[in-house]
N, C-alpha and C positions, 0 to 999 in steps of 0.2 A: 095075487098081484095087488089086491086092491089095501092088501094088511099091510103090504111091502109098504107103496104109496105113502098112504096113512104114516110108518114112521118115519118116512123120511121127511115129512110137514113137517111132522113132531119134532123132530130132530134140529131141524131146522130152523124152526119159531125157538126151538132153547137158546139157539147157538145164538139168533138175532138177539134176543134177551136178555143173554148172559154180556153179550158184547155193548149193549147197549147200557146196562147195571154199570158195566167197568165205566167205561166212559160218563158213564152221570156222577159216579161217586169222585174217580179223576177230578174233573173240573170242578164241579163241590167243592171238596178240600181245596185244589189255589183257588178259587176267588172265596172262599172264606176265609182263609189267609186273610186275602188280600187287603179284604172290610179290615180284620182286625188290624193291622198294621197300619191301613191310613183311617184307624179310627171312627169307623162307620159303623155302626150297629149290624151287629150280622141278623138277629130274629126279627127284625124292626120289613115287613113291606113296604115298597115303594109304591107312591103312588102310579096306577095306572099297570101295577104288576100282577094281576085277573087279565087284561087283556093281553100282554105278551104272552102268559102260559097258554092260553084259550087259542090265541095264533100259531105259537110251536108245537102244539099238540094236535095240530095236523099232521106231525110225524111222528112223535111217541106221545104217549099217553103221558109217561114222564120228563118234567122241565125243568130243570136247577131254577131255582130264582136268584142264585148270588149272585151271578152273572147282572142281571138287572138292576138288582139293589145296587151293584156297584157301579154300573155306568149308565145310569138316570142321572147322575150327576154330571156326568159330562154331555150324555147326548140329549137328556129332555126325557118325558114320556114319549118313551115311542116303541112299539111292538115291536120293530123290526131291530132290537138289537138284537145281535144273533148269541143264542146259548152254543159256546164251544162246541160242548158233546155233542149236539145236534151236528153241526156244523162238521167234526171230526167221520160222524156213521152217519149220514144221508146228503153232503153237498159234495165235501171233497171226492169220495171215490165216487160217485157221479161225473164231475166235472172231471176227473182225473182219475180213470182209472187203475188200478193196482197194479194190472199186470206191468204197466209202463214205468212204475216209481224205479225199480234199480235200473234199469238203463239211464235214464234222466236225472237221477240222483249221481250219477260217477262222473265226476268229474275227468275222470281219464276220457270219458267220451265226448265233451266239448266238442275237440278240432275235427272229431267226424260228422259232425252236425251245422256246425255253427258258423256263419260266414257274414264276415272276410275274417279268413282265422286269426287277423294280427285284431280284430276285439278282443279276443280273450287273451293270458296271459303264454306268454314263451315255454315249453317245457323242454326242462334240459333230460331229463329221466324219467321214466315212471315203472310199476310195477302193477299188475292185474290178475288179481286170484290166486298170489303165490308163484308166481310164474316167472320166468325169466326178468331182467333188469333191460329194459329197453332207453337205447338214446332215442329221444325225437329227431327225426327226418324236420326238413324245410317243409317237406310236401308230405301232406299225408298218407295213411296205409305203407309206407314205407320209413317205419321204424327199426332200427337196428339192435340185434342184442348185443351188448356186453356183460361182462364177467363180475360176480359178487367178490373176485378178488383183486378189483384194482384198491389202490392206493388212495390217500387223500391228495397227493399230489396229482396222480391221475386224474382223478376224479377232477377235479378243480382245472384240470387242461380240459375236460370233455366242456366245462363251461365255457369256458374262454377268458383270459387276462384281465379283460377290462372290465367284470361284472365284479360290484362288490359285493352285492347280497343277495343270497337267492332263499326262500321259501319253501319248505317240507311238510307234508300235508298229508292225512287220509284222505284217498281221492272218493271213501264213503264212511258215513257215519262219523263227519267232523261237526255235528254240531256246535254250536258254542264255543268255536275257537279248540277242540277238542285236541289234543295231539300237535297242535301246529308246533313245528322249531325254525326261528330262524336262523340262519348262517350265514356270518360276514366272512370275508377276507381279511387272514393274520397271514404275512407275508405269501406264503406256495400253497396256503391252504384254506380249508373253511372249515370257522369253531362256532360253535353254539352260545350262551352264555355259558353253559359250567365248561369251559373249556376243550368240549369233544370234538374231536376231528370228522368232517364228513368223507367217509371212505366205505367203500362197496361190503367190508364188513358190517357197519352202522348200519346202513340202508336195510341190508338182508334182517338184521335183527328188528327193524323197527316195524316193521309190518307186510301183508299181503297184498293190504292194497294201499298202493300211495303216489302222490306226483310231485316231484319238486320243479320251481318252476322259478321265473322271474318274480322279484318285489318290484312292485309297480309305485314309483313314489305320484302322489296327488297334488294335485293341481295346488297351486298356491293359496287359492281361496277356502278351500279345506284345512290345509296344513293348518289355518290360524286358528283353530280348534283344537289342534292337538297336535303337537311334534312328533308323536311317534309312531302315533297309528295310523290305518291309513283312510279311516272313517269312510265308510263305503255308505251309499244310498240304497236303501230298502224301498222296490219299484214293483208293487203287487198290479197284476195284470189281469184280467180276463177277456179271453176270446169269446164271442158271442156265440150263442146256441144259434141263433137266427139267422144272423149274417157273417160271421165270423170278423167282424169288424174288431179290433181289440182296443180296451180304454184303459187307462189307466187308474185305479180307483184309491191309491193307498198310497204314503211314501213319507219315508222317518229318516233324518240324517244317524245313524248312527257314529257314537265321540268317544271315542279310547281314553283313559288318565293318561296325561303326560307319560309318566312311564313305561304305558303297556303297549306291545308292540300290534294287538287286535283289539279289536272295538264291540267285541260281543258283550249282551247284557250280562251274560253267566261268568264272564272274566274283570266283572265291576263298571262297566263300559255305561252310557246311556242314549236314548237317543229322544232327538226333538223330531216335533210334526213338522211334514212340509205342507202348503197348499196347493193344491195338484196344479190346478188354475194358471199360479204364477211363480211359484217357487220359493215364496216367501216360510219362512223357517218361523214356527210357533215359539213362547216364551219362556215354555215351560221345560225342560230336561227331567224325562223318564226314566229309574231303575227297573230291574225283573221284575220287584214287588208292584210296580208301576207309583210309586211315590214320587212327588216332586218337589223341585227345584228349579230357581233361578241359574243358578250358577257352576260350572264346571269350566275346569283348570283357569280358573279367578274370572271367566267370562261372562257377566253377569246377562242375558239373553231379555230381560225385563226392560234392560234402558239400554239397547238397538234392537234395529230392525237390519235382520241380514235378510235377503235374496239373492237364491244361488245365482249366479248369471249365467250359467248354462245350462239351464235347467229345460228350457226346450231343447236343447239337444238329446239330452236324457229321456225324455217322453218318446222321442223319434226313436232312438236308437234302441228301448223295451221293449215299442211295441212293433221293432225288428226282430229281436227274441224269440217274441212270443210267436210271431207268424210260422219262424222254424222250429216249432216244438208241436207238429203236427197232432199228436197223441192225446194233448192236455189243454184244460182250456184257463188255470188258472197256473199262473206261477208267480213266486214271489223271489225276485230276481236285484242279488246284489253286484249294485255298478260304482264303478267308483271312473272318476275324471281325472287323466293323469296330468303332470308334467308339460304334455304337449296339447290339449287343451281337448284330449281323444277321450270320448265314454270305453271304459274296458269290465269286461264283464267278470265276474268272481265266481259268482257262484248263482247254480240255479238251485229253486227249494219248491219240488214238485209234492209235499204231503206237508202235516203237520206245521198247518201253518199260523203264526201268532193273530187270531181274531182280534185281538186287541189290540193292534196298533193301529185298522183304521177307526176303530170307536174311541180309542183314547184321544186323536184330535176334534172328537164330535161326531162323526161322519159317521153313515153307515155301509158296511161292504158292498160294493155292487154298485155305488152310487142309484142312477135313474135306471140303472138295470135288474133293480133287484128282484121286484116282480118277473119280471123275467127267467131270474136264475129259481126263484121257489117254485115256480109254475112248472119248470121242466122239469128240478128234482123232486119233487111231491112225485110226478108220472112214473119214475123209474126211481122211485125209493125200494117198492117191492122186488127189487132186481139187486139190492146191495145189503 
């Protein structure tokens, strides 16, 4: 028994090792990238970069330094910016454990979670694990099935007359705008750009898991960023180990090109810092690579100063979110403010999530929590 034991440590300590290698090498390459693209010496240390490895090597022995080289320039010498890979194998599934990501990640599961269900978006259809084609009920648990052979005319009465655009989506695994199609109304029916009809044969083709739902047009004060997307605010949260209080610690306007219908970095899109504080909108315009910019669709961000104006509304309305996401204590939750001046929720992002958006305005994750948040996962590192 005691040989058994022995290789299951063994075993064990490889698998932690090996996952922990992938992950170092991972973030290595992009933020080596990233030095070279905005021009930063990649072999060059930064100053004060002995103490951030000496601080993160309380949880591995191995620390990227890219990571630091690259944003000492934004946030100062300071230990505590966090190396990704660390951050991906010893915070996240801490704070958020694994078992819980595909529930929390499907978006088919919102309206059983999330209240008052008119925060999230309307769904006309959806489909879960290959399975039947469901219309949405008013009221939940009471969904209806229909037939993968109706029509586009069909289909387009299940919507209703007066809607002219609605949204098709993997209700998992849409990262970065991944799969989305929209569809407008051409006279009885709904076409895509290349001309395709939405009808119960498309749907059945286009995937196993997916929701189509309402487009939620944005508040007017957004729209002036971009006509056609619908720039949604990136609203990173943490629930407290301590007290379960939840703060707000992170938050970036995300801005679509005039012609793209989504606003992800991966689809050309970019996004500026907010200040948590007050909601004042940073100068600068971020790409994936995180390079910058003044200016996006001719709006030069250098000479005004925008402040969202509803931007306490939004801090209220995440850290509503977060309280019903029982399971997880960080989420990074896209909200966007519609038309009628309502926060409506998009999307939750329960793993993998961008460490750099709150260092690229300065700041470090956690804000005044952060000791807090190392102290607990240091405790139960050896448990992930």
């Amino acid at each position: 028994m005691k040989i058994v034991n022995k290789i299951i440590r063994k075993a064990k300590w490889f698998w932690v090792e090996y996952k922990a290698k992938s992950n170092y090498d991972y973030c290595s390459e992009v933020f080596r990238n990233r030095l070279v693209k905005n021009g930063i010496p990649v072999n060059v240390p930064a100053p004060g970069e002995k103490e951030y490895i000496r601080f993160w090597q309380q949880f591995h022995k191995r620390v990227e330094p890219y990571t630091y080289r690259y944003f000492y320039r934004i946030c100062g010498q300071n230990p505590h910016i966090v190396p990704e890979d660390i951050a991906y194998r010893f915070i996240e599934p801490v704070l958020n454990p694994v078992r819980y990501w595909a529930y929390y990640s499907d978006k088919n599961m919102y309206q059983y979670y999330i209240q008052p269900i008119a925060s999230i978006p309307k769904v006309y259809l959806c489909r879960i694990l290959g399975g039947l084609m469901y219309r949405s009920s008013l009221t939940r648990y009471n969904d209806v099935p229909v037939s993968f052979d109706l029509t586009g005319k069909e289909i387009s009465e299940i919507i209703g007359r007066d809607v002219k655009k609605v949204v098709l989506k993997p209700s998992i695994d849409s990262s970065g705008g991944l799969g989305v199609v929209l569809f407008e109304r051409i006279g009885e029916v709904f076409k895509n750009k290349d001309n395709i009809i939405l009808s119960g044969s498309y749907l059945k083709k286009y995937g196993l898991n997916w929701v189509l739902q309402e487009t939620i047009k944005p508040h007017s004060y957004l729209q002036q960023f971009s006509r056609s997307s619908v720039n949604t605010i990136r609203v990173m949260t943490y629930r407290s180990v301590v007290d379960d209080s939840v703060s707000v610690f992170c938050a970036v306007l995300r801005i679509g090109h005039d012609d793209s219908f989504v606003d992800n970095l991966t689809s050309g899109g970019g996004y500026v810092t907010i200040n948590v504080k007050n909601g004042m909108l940073g100068k600068c315009i971020y790409n994936k690579y995180r390079q910058s910019t003044n200016i996006i669709n001719n709006i030069d961000f250098s000479k005004r100063d925008f402040v969202l104006p509803f931007w306490q509304d939004v801090k209220v309305f995440a850290k509503n979110v977060a309280m019903q996401v029982p399971h997880v204590r960080l989420l990074a939750q896209d909200i966007v403010i519609d038309s009628e001046n309502r926060p409506r929720l998009i999307e939750i992002n329960v793993n993998n999530f961008s460490w750099s958006l709150s260092m690229s305005s300065g700041s470090i994750p956690f804000g005044d929590r952060f000791d807090e948040v190392i102290n607990y996962c240091l405790k139960q590192k050896n448990n992930y």
